[in-house]
Structures are given as C-alpha cells and as structure tokens.
C-alpha positions as CSV (number, residue, x, y, z in Angstrom):
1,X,-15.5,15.2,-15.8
2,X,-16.5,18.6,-14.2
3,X,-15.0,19.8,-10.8
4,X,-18.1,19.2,-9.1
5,X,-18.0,15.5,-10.6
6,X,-14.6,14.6,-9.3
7,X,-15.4,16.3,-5.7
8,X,-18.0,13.9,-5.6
9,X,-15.5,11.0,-6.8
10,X,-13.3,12.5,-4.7
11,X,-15.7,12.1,-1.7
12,X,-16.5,8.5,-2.8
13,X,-13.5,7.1,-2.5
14,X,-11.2,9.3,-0.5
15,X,-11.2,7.1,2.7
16,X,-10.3,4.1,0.5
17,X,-7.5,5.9,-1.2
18,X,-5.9,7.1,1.7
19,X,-5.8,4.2,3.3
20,X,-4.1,2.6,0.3
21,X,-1.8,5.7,0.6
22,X,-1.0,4.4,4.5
23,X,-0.2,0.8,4.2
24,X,1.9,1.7,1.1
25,X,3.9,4.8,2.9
26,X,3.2,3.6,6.6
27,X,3.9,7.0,8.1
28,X,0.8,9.0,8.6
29,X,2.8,11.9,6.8
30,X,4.6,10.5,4.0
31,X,0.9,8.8,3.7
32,X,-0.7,12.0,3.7
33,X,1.8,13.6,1.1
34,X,0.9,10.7,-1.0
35,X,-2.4,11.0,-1.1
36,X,-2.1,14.5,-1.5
37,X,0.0,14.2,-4.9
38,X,-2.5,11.5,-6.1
39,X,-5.6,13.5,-5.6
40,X,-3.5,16.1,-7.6
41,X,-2.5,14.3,-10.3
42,X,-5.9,12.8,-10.8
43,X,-7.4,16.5,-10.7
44,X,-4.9,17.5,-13.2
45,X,-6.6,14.7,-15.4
46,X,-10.1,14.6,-14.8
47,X,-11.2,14.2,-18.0
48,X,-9.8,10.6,-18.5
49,X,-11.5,9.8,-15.5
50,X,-14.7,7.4,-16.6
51,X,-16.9,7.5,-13.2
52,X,-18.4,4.3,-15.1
53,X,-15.5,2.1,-15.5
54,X,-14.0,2.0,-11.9
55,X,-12.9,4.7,-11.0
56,X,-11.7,3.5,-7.8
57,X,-8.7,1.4,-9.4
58,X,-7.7,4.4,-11.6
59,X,-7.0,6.1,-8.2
60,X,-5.3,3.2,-7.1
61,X,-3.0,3.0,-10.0
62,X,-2.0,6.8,-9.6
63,X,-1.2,6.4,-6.2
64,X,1.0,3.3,-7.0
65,X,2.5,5.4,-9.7
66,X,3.1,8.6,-7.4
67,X,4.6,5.5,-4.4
68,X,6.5,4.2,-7.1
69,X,8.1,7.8,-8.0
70,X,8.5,8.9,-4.2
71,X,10.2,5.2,-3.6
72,X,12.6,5.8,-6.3
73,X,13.7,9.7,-5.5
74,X,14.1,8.2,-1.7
75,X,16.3,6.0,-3.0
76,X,18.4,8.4,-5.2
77,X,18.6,10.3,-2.3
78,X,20.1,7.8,0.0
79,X,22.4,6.6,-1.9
80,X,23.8,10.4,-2.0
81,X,23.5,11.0,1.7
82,X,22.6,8.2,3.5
83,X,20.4,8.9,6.9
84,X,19.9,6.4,9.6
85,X,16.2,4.6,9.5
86,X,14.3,5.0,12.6
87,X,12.2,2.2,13.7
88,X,8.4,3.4,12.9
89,X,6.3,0.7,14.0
90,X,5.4,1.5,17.6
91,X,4.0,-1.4,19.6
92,X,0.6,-2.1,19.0
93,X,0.2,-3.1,22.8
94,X,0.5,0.3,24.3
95,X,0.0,-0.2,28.2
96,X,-1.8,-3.9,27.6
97,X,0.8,-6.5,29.1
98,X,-1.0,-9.7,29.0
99,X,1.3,-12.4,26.9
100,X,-1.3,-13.1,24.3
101,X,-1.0,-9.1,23.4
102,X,2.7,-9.4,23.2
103,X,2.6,-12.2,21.1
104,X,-0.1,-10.7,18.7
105,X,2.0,-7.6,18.6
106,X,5.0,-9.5,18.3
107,X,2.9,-11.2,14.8
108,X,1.8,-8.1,14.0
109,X,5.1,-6.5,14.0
110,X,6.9,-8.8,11.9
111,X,4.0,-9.3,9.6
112,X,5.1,-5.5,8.4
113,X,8.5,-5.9,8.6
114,X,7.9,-8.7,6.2
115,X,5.4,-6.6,3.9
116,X,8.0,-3.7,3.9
117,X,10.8,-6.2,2.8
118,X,8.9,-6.8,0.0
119,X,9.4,-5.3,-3.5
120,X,6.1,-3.1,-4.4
121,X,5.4,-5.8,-7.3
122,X,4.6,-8.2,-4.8
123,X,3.9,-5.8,-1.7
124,X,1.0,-3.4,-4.0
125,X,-1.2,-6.5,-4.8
126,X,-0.7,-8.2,-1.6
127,X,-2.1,-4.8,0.3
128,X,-5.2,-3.7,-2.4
129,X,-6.0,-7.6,-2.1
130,X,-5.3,-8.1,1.5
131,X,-6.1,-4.9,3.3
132,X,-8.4,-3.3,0.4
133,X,-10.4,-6.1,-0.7
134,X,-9.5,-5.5,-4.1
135,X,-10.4,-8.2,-6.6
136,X,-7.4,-9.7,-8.9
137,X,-9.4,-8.0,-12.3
138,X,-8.8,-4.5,-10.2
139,X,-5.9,-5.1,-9.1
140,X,-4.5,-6.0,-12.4
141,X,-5.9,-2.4,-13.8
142,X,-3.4,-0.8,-11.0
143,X,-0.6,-2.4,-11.9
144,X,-0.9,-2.6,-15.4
145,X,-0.7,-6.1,-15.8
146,X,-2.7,-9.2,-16.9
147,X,-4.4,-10.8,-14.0
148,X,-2.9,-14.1,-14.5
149,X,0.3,-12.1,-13.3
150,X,-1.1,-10.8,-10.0
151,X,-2.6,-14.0,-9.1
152,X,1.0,-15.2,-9.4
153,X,2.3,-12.1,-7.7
154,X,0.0,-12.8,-4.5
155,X,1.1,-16.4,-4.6
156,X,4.5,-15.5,-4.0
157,X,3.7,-12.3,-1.5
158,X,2.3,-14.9,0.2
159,X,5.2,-17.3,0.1
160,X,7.5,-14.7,0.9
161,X,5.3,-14.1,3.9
162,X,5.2,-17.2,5.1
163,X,9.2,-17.9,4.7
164,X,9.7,-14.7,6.5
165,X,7.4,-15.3,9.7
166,X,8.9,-18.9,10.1
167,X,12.3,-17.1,10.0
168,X,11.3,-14.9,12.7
169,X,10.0,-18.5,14.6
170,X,6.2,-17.6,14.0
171,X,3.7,-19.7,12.9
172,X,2.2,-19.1,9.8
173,X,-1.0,-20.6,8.5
C-alpha cells in the first residue's frame, strides 16, 4: 500500500477509529495519544494492510493492541508510584436540572463505571459491538479470536452489566 493509499484509508476510517480510541481511553487525551500511536503503527506497516479484506478491523485490532500496551505500562507504573484517580466522568446534565436528566445521567454514569470495571476481554467487544456497530465476524478479527468466543464474551459483558446497574439500584432491561 502506497502513502497516498493509506491517507485515503486513513481518511476513511479515521472518525471511526478515533472514536474506538475514546470509549477505550475515555480521556479526550489519552484518546488522542492512542489513536495517534495506532495511526503510527499501522503507517509503519502499510504493506500488510489489504484495503480489500477490512481494513477497518485491522485498525481496530491495532488500537486494541496499542490500549492493551498503554493499559499494562499504566499499570507497571502504579504499582511503582501510585497516584490518586481523579473522577473523569463529568455530569452529562450540565445546567439541565429536571429529575428525568438526573436520573439519565445518574444511568449514564454508572453504565461507564461499569464498562470501565470491566476487563478489556469483555469491555473491547462490548464497545466495537455496542458503540461501533461492529459485527461478531469483525470483532473476532480484533481480538484474535473465534467468534463463538466473542459472542460469549458479549454475553457476559452484558451480564456483568446488568449485575452491576442492579447493584447500583438501576433497572436494567
């Protein structure tokens, strides 16, 4: 694949990718430094890139890989000097005061909390399904597994889910 080739790959799917990069990251600049290292890395190797076999999910899966890395070093880090977390989820009902705007930010809120909680075998599927509209044969080619194993996976995301929200005294449906 030529430079000009993956620039117009590149332009494709860039929106798509970066909002992967968000709901895996959720902070608009770990999300940015994310993407940044995936457009990198798939730069770097271009020519495996096959614009006819979907190269959409090939993005995907180097962005879960770079995550998974990132994830990993912040962890190694932490252990070695730990810093407080700051809560990063502002209120999605910014001046709005009505109850049904508390309560849906309320949801909202602890719908995250409960994606974050996650492990990212259960947390990457549940967001390129959920939030991506990724089909389980795509989503199986970013996580490098069979896709028997990420309908499972999304099975239990979504149990997990669901145990979570009636912990927090939400409905769940």
């Amino acid at each position: 694949m030529t430079s000009a080739e993956f620039e117009q790959l590149l332009e494709a799917y860039e929106r798509d990718v970066f909002t992967f990069c968000k709901h895996l990251a959720t902070n608009h600049d770990t999300a940015s430094d994310l993407y940044q290292e995936t457009v990198l890395a798939a730069f770097e190797i271009r020519s495996r890139i096959d614009a006819a076999n979907n190269p959409k999910s090939f993005l995907f899966a180097i962005a879960a890989g770079k995550w998974k890395n990132m994830r990993k070093k912040a962890l190694r880090r932490q252990r070695i000097a730990p810093e407080l977390q700051l809560e990063e989820w502002a209120n999605a009902s910014t001046g709005n005061s009505t109850e049904k705007a508390v309560d849906q930010a309320a949801t909202q809120k602890a719908i995250h909390k409960a994606i974050l909680e996650m492990k990212d075998k259960f947390r990457i599927p549940l967001i390129l399904h959920y939030f991506d509209n990724c089909q389980t044969e795509a989503i199986a080619i970013v996580c490098g597994v069979p896709t028997g194993t990420v309908k499972s996976r999304l099975h239990k995301a979504r149990a997990l889910l669901k145990k979570s929200l009636e912990k927090e005294g939400l409905m769940y449906e």
